[in-house]
N, C-alpha and C positions, 0 to 999 in steps of 0.2 A: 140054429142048427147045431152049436156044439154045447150047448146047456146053458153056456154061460150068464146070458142074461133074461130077464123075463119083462115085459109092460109091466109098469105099474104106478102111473105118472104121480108124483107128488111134491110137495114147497116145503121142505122141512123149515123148521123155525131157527136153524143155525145155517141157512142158505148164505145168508151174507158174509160169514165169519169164515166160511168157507172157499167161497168167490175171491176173496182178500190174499188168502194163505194160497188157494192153487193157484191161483193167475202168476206170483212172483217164486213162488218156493217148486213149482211141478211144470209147469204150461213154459213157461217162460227161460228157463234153466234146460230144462229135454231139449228145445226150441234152439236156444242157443248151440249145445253140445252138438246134439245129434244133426242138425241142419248145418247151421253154423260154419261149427270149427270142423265136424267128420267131413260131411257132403260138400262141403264149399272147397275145404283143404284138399279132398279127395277129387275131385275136379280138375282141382289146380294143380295138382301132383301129376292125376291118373290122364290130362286131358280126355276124358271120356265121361260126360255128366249120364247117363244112363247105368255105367259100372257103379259110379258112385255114390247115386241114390240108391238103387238093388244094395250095396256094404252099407250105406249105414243107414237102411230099411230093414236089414238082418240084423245088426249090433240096437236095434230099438227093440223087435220083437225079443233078441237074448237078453236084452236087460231088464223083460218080464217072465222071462224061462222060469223062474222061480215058483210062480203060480200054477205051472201046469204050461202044459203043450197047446192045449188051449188057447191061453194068454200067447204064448209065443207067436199063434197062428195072426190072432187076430191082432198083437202090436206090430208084426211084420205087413200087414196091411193098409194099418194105419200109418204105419211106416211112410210107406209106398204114398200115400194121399200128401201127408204131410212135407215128404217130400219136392213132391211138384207142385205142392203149394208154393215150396221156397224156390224151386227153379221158375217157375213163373210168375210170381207175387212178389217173388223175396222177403225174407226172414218176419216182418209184419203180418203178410197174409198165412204165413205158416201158422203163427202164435196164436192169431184169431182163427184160423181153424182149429188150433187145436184145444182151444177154449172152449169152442163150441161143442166141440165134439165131447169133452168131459162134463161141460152144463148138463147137453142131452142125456148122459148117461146117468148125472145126479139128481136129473128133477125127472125123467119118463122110466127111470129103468130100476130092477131089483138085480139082486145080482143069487140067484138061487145056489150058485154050485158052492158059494160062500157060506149059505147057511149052515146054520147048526142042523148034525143030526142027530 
């Protein structure tokens, strides 16, 4: 709906080398910060776990603000998922959603609004 991405499934040949780097360098590091130490801490400060997934469901989409209002849209969403992953999973089922959610997007998707024009 907002350009960003388009179908276009495929197994690049540097899949693995990939999987390796984002699982500890991006997946695992966001996971921690943003779940973790924001939502957890903010919890235990705010006692109110719904303020404090919506704060650091917003501080996820702002730390993609950079690409566009777009990207902000759609990390404050993922925000939101990954969030209640950790509020009802805790911090493990966060990580593996949010793994999954970057697999999907590196093997089924293109990402057009990125291309060259």
């Amino acid at each position: 709906m907002l350009g960003l991405i388009a179908w276009a499934p495929n197994w690049p040949d540097h899949n693995l080398f990939w999987l390796l780097i984002k699982l500890p360098l991006v997946v695992l590091t966001a996971e921690l910060l943003f779940r973790a130490y924001i939502q957890g801490g903010l919890e235990r400060l705010l006692k109110h776990k719904g303020l404090a997934l919506g704060i650091s469901a917003l501080l996820f989409g702002l730390s993609n603000l950079g690409a566009g209002w777009q990207w902000f849209c759609l990390s404050t969403a993922e925000g939101v998922g990954y969030g209640l992953a950790y509020r009802y999973g805790g911090l493990l089922v966060a990580v593996w959603c949010h793994l999954f959610v970057q697999v999907m997007h590196f093997v089924a998707f293109a990402y057009p609004m990125l291309a060259p024009t």
